[in-house]
Phi, psi and omega in degrees: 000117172309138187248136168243129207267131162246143178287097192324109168294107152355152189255109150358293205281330195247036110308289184309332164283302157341305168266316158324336180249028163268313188246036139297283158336287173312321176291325203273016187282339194289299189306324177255341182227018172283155163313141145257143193332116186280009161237034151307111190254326175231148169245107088000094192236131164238179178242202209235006074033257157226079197000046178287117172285127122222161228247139183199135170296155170237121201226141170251011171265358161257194167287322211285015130288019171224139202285119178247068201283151171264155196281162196269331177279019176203162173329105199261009162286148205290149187211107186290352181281129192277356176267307189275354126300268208333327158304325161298294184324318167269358123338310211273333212266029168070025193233158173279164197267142155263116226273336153290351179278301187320277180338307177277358188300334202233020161233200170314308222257186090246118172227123166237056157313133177049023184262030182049015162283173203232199166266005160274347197273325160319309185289331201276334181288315188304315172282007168257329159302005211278353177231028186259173211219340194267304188298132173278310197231123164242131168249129205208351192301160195086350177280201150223051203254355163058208188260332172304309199293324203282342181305337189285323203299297198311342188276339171278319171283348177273337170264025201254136160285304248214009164242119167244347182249093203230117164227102177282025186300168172050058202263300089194094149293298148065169191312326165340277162342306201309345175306293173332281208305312208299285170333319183283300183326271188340289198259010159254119170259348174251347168296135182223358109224168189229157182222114171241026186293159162090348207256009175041063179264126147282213199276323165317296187272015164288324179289328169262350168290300151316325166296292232265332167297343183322306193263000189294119175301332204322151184236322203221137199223090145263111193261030188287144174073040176245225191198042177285112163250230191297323165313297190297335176285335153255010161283336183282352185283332178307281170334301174335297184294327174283306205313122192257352168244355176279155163232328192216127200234133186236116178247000211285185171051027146235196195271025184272108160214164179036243187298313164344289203286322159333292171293053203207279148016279191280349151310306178284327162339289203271355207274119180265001201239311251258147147237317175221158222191114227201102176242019168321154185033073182225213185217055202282330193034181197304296156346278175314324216274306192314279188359295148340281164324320181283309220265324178290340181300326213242004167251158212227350187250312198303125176260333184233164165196112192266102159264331161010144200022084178226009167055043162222121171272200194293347198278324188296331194297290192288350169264357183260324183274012155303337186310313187297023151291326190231356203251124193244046180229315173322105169262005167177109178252148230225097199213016176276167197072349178286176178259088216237131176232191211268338168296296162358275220282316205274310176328319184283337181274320182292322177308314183309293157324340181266320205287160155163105002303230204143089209247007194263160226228340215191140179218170201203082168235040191275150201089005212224083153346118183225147128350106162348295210282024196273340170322281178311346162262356166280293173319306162313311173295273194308356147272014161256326180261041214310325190289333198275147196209140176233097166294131165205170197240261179305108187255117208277098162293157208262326192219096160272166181296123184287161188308150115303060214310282195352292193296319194279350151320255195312341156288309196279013175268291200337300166341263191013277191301327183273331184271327165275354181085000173267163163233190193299347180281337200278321160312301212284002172276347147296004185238354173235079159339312197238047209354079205249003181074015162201206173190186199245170196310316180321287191295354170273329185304312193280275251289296176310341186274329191264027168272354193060336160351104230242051172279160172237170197314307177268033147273319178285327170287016180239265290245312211273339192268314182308307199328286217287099180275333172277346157085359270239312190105022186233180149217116195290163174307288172331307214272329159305304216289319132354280179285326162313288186296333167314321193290329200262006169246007157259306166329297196313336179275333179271000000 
């Protein structure tokens, strides 16, 4: 007998709740944030409660060109108080108020990061910001508010005076959106800075994110963790070379390779304002880096710049660090995870030596396998450079240590003693049952096992043979302590 598989239905009744309430939601975003015909001089909304007119001027430095009209299931007379609208407002749209909002309406700040809102928890904050002059800084990162919530935001931001600090990051904006954003960059003049990172804007939408900044107050940008490629890297070189206001740009985590990164490059060339700049994890490779390299010869402003995981290797390396023949601002370069090898490095230290004046403060090549001897060569540039300092990370000796039961017995008590909050006395008064200040080969073996200690049997038999320096067949306190301290004076040297 054939079994015919049904395709599961939806339940009627709760399909029915559902669209009732998006579009209860939807009417009251029509009734409260929609535009109204801007050659409107009064707008006349009445309600449907107690046939109340009201009358609100049109204007373009507020909001109060748009009808924040009250919804007919709550009070509908106009109420200027921004806490008790908002109470309404999450009354109407069914929801609970948030009590960081109540709280922060009447200081600078709002920060709801990581707080789970979605866009209806958006609509309702937008009307409760929609006349306020006191917040500064919105923090919304972390969130869900998608392209619906930012379409409700976009109606407070494209006219707000009075938020210059906005971070929607990590939102799922995604190209939906991006139209919103385009509106706001376009008709706001006072943001000054934003964080859209994380919102999985492609190369398409870099491209319309950058047009709409042409004209932008913005000072600080992060477009990091997105999927921007080469189209948006060469629009940004574009934007870049004009741009008068930016200092600080975050590129990281996307797709800027070959003509992208090139044109990235050649941005920073001509850009007199930009001071720190972050291109980690891209793909700049040799290319991109020589570029680089041209463009730090001949700017006179950017003090940091972050390169990190770009698939540049030693020749790119040692053509980017020619610049400082002529580049006296860079103060601190950020160039670890590449494939940077320890001649490379010592060439770039030797050049660097040579240098006077000499202005970069900070080399970052950490995560990048190196040779012992990159030391003597560090060390010698800082005593011609006092100020310069070099982070690096593994340095591969030629002869490891050989294994240790003993040390490593006295490393995992040490663990032990640092996870419990005890000390070595504290232990060892638990293995001498009859305090006599030492114990027998036995009772230190059960006192450590049944300590959970995570020795193993020839680890205690080696550590119990280090101890006993006196042979005694026992182990005195003195002799842990002892052994303890050697061990822990040896880490330190190695």
């Amino acid at each position: 007998m054939q079994t015919i598989s049904k395709t599961p239905t939806k339940d009627p009744s709760i399909e029915a709740i559902q669209n009732s309430r998006v579009s209860h939601i939807e009417n009251i975003y029509n009734r409260n944030l929609r535009p109204v015909d801007s050659g409107t001089t009064q707008v006349e909304v009445e309600t449907s409660v107690h046939d109340i007119s009201l009358k609100r001027e049109n204007t373009h430095h507020s909001l109060d060109s748009f009808n924040f009209d009250s919804e007919s299931d709550y009070d509908s007379s106009f109420n200027t108080d921004a806490t008790t609208e908002y109470e309404s407002i999450c009354q109407s749209l069914r929801i609970v108020p948030c009590s960081i909002v109540l709280k922060s309406l009447s200081t600078s700040s709002i920060c709801l990061n990581n707080y789970g809102l979605t866009s209806t928890g958006i609509l309702a904050l937008t009307f409760a910001l929609k006349n306020n002059i006191s917040v500064s800084k919105l923090d919304l990162s972390g969130n869900e508010i998608g392209a619906t919530g930012l379409r409700h935001l976009s109606i407070l931001l494209e006219e707000s005076i009075s938020i210059t600090d906005l971070n929607i990051s990590r939102n799922f904006i995604g190209s939906e959106g991006v139209r919103y954003l385009e509106d706001i960059f376009k008709k706001n003049r006072y943001l000054k800075i934003v964080d859209i990172s994380s919102n999985n804007f492609n190369d398409e939408d870099g491209l319309i994110l950058i047009e709409s900044l042409e004209d932008s107050s913005i000072t600080h940008l992060n477009l990091s963790q997105n999927k921007l490629g080469e189209k948006s890297g060469i629009a940004i070189g574009k934007w870049l070379a004009d741009n008068g206001n930016l200092v600080e740009l975050n590129l990281s985590w996307n797709h800027f390779r070959k003509k992208g990164a090139v044109s990235i490059g050649k941005g920073i060339w001509d850009n007199n304002y930009l001071k720190q700049i972050n291109l980690a994890w891209n793909g700049f490779g040799s290319e991109g880096a020589e570029m680089l390299g041209k463009a730090l010869a001949h700017n006179v402003i950017l003090e940091e710049l972050d390169l990190r995981s770009n698939r540049i290797g030693p020749a790119a390396f040692a053509s980017l660090a020619v610049c400082f023949k002529d580049n006296n601002s860079l103060k601190k370069l950020i160039i670890g995870k590449n494939n940077i090898t320890t001649d490379s490095l010592e060439a770039v230290l030797k050049l660097f030596s040579t240098l006077n004046p000499f202005y970069l403060e900070l080399l970052d090549v950490s995560d990048v396998t190196l040779k012992p001897s990159i030391h003597e060569s560090i060390q010698a540039l800082k005593e011609i450079h006092p100020n310069f300092n070099c982070l690096h990370g593994f340095l591969n000796f030629s002869k490891k240590k050989a294994y240790n039961p003993s040390e490593a017995a006295i490393m995992y008590i040490q663990e032990y003693c640092q996870t419990n909050n005890v000390s070595l006395m504290d232990l060892f008064a638990k293995l001498d049952t009859d305090g006599s200040m030492s114990v027998s080969y036995d009772e230190f073996k059960e006192g450590l096992k049944q300590s959970g200690i995570p020795i193993t049997p020839a680890q205690i038999d080696a550590l119990i043979a280090y101890l006993d320096r006196d042979g005694d067949g026992e182990i005195d306190f003195s002799e842990l302590v002892i052994g303890e301290e050697q061990v822990r004076k040896s880490m330190e040297n190695n």
